[in-house]
C-alpha positions in Angstrom: 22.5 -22.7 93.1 20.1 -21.6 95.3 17.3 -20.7 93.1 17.7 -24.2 91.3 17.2 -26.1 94.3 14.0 -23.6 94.9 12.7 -24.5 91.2 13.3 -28.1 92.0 11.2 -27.5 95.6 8.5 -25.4 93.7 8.2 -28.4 91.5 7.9 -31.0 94.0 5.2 -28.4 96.3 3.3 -28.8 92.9 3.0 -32.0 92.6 2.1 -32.4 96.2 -0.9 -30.2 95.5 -2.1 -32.6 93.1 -1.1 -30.0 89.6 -1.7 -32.0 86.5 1.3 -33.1 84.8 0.6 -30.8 81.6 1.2 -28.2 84.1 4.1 -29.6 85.6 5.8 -30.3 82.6 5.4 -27.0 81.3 6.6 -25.7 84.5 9.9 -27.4 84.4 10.6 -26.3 80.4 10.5 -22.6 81.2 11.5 -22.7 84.6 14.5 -25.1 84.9 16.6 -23.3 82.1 15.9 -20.3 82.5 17.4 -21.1 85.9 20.2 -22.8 84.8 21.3 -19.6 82.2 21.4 -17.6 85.4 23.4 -19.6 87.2 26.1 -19.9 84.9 25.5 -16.2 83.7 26.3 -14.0 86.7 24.1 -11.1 85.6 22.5 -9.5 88.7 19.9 -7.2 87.8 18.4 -9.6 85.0 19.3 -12.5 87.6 17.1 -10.3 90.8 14.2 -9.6 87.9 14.0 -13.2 86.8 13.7 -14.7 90.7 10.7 -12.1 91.2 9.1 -13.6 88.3 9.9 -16.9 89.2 8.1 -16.3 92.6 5.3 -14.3 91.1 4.5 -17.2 88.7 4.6 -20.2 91.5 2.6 -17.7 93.6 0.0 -17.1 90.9 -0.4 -21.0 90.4 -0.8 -22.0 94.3 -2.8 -18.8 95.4 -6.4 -20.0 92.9 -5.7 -23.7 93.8 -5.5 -22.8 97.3 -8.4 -20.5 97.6 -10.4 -22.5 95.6 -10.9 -19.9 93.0 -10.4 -20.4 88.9 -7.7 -21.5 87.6 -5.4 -18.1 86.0 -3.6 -17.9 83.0 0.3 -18.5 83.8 1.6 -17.4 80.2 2.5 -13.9 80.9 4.8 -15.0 83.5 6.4 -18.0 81.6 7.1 -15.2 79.2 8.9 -13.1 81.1 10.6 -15.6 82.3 12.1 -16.4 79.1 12.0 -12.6 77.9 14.2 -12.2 81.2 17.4 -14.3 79.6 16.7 -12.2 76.6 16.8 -9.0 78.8 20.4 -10.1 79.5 21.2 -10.7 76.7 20.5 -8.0 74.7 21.2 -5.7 76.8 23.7 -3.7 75.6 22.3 -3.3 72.1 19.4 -1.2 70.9 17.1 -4.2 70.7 16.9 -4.2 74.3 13.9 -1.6 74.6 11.5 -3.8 72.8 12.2 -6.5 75.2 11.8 -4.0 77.8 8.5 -3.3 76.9 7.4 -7.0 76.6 8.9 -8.1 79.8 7.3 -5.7 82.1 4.5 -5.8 80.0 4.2 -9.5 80.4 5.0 -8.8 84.5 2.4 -6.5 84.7 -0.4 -8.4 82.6 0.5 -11.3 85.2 0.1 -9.2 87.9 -3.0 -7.4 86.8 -4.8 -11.0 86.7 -3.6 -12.7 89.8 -5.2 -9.2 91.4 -8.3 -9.0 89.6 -9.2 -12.6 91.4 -9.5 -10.3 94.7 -9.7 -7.0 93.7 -11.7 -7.0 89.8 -12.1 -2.9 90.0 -9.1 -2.2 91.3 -6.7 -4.4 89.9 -5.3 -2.2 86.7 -3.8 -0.1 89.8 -1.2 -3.0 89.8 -0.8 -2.7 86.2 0.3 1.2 86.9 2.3 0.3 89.4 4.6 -2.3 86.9 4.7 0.0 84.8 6.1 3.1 86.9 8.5 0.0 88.3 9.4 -0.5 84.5 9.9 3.5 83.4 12.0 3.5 86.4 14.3 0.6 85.0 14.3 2.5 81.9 15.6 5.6 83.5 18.2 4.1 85.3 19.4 2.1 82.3 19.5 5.8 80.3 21.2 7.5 83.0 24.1 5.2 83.5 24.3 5.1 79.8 24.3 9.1 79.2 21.2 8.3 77.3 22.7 6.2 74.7 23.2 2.6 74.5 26.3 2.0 76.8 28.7 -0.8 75.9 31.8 0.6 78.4 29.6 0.2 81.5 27.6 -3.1 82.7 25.4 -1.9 85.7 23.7 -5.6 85.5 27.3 -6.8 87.3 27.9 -3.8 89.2 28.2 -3.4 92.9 26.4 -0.6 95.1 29.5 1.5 94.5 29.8 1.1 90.8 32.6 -1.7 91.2 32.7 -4.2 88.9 
């Protein structure tokens, strides 16, 4: 509930800052499911994944309107941000790894140009650094699993302890 009534306040604070409504509009399509599916879906580690993106994509459309600076492309984040519902779902069945790849390669692309605004000959570092965040994922997922695709175990819903 919480993260709706933050999607409904990042849509207001984006308004207030005078977004055009193209924007707004396409805000509210990929943002306002998206949050609604994890709401009713208790998943936690897609659920944790797809709040960092939401906050990484409001952040990357207020930080060039507030500084001034050009305007950046949002599209790797909306896509995540569906590719994150996807990551749930999938995520028992082989078909997860490609939407691995294309979520934290969509996380990382996002990243790599809300840097290069500050940093332009540094900013592929952040790109490395999604992408050691990513492999780690990947590990994790592999190691629970025994390196197979595990269908027994559901780490997503699990506690610190392994309880479900």
């Amino acid at each position: 509930m919480a993260k709706l009534l933050f999607s409904v306040a990042a849509i207001i604070l984006l308004y207030l800052l005078k977004f055009d409504m193209r924007s707004l509009i396409v805000f509210t399509a990929f943002v306002i499911p998206t949050s609604i599916y994890f709401f009713i879906r208790k998943s936690r580690k897609p659920d944790i994944l797809h709040t960092i993106t939401l906050i990484f994509t409001i952040a990357a459309m207020i930080l060039p309107k507030l500084r001034g600076s050009e305007i950046i492309s949002i599209t790797p984040f909306y896509i995540a941000l569906v590719v994150s519902v996807l990551y749930d779902l999938l995520y028992t069945t082989k078909f997860w790894y490609p939407i691995w790849i294309l979520f934290w390669g969509c996380t990382g692309f996002g990243l790599f140009e809300v840097v290069k605004i500050k940093l332009a000959d540094k900013s592929w570092l952040i790109f490395l650094v999604v992408a050691l965040i990513g492999l780690r994922d990947l590990f994790e997922r592999r190691k629970s699993c025994g390196g197979k695709v595990c269908s027994l175990t559901d780490e997503r819903t699990m506690g610190p302890k392994g309880d479900a």
